[in-house]
Backbone bond lengths (Angstrom), bond angles and torsions (degrees), N, CA, C in turn:
res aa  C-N    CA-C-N  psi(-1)  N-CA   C-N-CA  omega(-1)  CA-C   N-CA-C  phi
1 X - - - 1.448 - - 1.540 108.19 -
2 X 1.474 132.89 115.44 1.364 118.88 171.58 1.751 120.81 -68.70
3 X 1.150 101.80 175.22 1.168 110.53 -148.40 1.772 88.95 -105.99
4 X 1.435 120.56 139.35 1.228 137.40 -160.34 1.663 89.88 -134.65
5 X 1.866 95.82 128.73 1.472 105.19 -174.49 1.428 96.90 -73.65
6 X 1.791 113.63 155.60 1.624 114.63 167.87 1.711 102.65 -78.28
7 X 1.549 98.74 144.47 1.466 114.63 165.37 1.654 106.56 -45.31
8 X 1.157 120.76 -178.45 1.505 106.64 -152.84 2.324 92.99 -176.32
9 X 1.272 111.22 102.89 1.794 107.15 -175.54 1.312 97.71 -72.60
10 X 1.193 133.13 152.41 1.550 155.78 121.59 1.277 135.31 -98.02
11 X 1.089 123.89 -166.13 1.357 138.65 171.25 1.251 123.83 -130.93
12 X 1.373 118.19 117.25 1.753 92.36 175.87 1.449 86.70 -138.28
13 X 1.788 107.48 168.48 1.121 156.62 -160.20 1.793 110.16 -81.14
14 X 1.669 159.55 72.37 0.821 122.95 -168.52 2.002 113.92 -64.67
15 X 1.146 129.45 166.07 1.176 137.64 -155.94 1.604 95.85 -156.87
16 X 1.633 111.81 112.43 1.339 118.33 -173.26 1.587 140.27 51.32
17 X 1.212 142.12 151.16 1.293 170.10 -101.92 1.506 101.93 -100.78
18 X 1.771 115.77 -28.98 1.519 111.80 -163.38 1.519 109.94 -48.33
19 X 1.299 115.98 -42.04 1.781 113.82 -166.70 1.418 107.74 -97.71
20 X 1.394 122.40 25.21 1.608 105.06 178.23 1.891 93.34 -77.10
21 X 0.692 79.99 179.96 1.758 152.34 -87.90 1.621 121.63 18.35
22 X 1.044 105.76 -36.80 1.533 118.38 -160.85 1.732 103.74 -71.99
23 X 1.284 111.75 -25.35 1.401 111.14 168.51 1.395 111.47 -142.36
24 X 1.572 121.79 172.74 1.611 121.84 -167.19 1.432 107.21 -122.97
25 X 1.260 139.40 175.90 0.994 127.61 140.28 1.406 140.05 -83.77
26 X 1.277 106.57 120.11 1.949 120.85 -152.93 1.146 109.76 137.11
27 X 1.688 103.72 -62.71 2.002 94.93 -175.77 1.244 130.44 -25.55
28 X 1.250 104.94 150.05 2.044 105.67 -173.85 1.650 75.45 -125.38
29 X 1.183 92.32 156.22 1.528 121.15 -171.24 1.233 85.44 -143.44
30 X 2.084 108.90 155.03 0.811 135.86 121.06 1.637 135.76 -70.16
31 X 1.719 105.27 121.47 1.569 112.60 -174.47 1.748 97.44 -117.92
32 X 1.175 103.93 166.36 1.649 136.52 177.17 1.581 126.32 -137.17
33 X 1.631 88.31 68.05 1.378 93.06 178.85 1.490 110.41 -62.92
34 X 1.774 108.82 133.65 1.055 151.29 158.18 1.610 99.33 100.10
35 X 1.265 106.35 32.11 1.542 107.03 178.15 1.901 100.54 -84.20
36 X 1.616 91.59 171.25 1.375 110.29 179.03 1.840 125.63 -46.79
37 X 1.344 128.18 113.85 1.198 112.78 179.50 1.807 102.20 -89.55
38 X 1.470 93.64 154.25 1.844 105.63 167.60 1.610 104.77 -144.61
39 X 0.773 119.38 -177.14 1.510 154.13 171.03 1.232 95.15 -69.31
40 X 1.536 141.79 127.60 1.276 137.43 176.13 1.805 122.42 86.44
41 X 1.194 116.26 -25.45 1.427 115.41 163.38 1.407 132.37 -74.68
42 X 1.379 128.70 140.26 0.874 124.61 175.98 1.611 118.23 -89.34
43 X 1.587 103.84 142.54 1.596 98.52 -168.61 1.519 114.40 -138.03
44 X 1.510 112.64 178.88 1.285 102.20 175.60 1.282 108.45 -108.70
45 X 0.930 110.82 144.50 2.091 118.62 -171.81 0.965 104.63 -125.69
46 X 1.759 110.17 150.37 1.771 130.68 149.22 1.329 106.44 -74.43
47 X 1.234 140.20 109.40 1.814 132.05 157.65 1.335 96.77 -64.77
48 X 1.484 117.52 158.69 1.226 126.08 141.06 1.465 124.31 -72.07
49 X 1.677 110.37 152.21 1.641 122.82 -162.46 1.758 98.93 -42.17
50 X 1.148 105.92 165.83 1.328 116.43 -167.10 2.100 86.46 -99.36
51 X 1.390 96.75 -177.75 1.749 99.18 -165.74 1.201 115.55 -68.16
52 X 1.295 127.60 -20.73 1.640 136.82 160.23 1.776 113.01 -74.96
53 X 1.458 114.02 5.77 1.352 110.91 165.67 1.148 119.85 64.91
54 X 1.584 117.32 17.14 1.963 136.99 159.73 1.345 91.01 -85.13
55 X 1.615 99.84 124.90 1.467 115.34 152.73 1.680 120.04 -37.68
56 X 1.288 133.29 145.93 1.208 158.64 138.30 1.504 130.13 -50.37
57 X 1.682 125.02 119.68 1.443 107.70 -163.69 1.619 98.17 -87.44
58 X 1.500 106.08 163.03 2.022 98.43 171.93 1.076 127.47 -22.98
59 X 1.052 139.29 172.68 1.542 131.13 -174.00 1.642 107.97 -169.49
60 X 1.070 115.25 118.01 1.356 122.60 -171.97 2.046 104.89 -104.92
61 X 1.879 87.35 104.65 1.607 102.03 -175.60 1.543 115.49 -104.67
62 X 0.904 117.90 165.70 1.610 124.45 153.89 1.640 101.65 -75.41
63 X 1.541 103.68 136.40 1.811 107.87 172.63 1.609 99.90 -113.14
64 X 1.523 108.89 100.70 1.381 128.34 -161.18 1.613 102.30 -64.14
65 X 1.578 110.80 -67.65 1.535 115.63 -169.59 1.424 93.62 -169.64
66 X 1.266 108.90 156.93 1.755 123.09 -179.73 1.118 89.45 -79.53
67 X 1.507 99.56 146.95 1.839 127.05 -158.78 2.004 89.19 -88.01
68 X 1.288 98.36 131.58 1.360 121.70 -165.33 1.193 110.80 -71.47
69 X 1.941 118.19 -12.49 1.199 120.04 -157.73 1.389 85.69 -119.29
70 X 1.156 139.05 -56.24 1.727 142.44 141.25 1.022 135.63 -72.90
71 X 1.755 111.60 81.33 1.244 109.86 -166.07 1.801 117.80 -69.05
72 X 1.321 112.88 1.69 1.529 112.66 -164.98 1.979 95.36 -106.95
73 X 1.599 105.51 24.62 1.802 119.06 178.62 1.211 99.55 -136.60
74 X 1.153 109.82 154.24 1.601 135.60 -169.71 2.066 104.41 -116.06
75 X 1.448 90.86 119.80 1.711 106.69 172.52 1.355 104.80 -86.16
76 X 1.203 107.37 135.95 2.146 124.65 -166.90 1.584 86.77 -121.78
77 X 1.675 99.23 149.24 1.410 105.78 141.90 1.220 98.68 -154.95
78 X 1.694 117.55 -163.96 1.291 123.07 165.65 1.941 114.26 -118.10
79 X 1.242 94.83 153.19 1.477 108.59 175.20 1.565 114.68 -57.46
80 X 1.206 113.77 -14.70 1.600 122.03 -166.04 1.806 97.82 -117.88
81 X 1.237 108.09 98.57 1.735 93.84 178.95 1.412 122.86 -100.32
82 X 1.211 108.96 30.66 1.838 131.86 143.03 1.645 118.83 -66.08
83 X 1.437 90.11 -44.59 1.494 100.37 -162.58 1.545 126.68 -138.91
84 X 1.466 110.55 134.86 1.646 121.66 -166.71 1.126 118.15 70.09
85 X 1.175 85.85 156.65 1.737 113.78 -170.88 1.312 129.86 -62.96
86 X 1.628 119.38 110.26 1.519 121.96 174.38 1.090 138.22 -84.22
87 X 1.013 136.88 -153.38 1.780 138.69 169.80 2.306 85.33 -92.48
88 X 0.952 99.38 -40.63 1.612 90.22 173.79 1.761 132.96 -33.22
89 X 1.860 87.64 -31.79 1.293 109.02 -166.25 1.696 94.98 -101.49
90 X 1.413 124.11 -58.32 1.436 117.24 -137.98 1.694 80.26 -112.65
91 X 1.301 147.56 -1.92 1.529 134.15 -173.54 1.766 104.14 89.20
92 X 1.315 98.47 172.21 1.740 99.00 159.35 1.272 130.58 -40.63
93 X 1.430 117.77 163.11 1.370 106.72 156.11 1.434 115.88 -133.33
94 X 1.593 103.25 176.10 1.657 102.24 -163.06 1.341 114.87 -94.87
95 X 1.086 135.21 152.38 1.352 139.23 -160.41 1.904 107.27 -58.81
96 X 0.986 113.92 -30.95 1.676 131.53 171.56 1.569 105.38 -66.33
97 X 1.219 113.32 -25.95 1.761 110.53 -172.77 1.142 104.45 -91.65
98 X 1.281 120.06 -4.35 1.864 105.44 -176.85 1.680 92.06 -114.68
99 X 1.413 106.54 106.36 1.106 100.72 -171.71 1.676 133.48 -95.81
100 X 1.732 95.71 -20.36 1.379 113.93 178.47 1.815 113.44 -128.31
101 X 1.380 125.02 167.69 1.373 122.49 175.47 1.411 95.66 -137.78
102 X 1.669 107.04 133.26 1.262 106.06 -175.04 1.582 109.29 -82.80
103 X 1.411 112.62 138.13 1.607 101.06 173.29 1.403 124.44 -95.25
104 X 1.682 110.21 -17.03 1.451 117.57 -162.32 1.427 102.70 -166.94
105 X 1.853 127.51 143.41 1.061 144.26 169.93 1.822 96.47 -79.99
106 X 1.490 128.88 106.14 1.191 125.36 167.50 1.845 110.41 -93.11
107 X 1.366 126.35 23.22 1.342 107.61 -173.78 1.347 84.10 169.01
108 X 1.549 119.70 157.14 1.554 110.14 -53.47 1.336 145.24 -72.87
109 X 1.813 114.02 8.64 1.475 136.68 156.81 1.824 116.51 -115.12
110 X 1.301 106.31 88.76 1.412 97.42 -148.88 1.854 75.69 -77.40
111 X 1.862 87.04 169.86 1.245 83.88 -168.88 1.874 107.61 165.21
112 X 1.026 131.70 151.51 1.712 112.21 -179.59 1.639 111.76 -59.29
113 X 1.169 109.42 173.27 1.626 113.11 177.32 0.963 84.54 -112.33
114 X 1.663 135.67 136.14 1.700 157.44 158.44 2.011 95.68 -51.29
115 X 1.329 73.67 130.31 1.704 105.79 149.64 1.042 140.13 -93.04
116 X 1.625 136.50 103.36 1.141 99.32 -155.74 1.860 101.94 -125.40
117 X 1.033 107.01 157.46 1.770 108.89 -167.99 1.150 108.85 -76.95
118 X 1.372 131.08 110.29 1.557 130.87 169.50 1.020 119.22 -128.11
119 X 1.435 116.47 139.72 1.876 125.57 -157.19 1.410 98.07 -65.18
């Protein structure tokens, strides 16, 4: 039987506008890297390099629905559709790029992070 890493809590930082409403910039969340992805969670992702081919820092997305055309990739967006980067922009992503699921806003309204149902 191989051996499956344990899920693992953190903290992270939100960083800019993509998830308002549902998140701010500042909030610390609780994440669970290598926890369960679904349809409706919010997560932390690798993007791919931006068009000048500089890496991308973490990025905390909505994981909308598995990409219809690759079902074994996950479709991202954000709660804020002013702002940040979607699967619109960068394509699917691979099951390795979504690396964490947030479980809980710990600071400064601690509190669950919403789920939200998307086809």
């Amino acid at each position: 039987m191989p051996f499956r890493s344990i899920p693992r809590p953190r903290i992270v930082r939100v960083r800019g506008r993509s998830m308002e409403p549902t998140l701010r910039e500042g909030d610390l969340l609780l994440a669970l890297w290598g926890g369960s992805v679904r349809p409706g969670v919010i997560a932390v992702v690798r993007l791919p390099p931006d068009a000048t081919g500089a890496p991308r820092p973490l990025s905390i997305k909505r994981v909308a629905r598995v990409d219809p055309d690759a079902p074994d990739r996950w479709w991202l967006d954000s709660d804020n559709p002013r702002e940040g980067v979607t699967s619109f922009e960068v394509g699917s992503l691979d099951p390795g790029d979504v690396l964490a699921v947030a479980l809980a806003r710990v600071w400064p309204r601690p509190g669950r992070v919403t789920t939200r149902h998307t086809p």
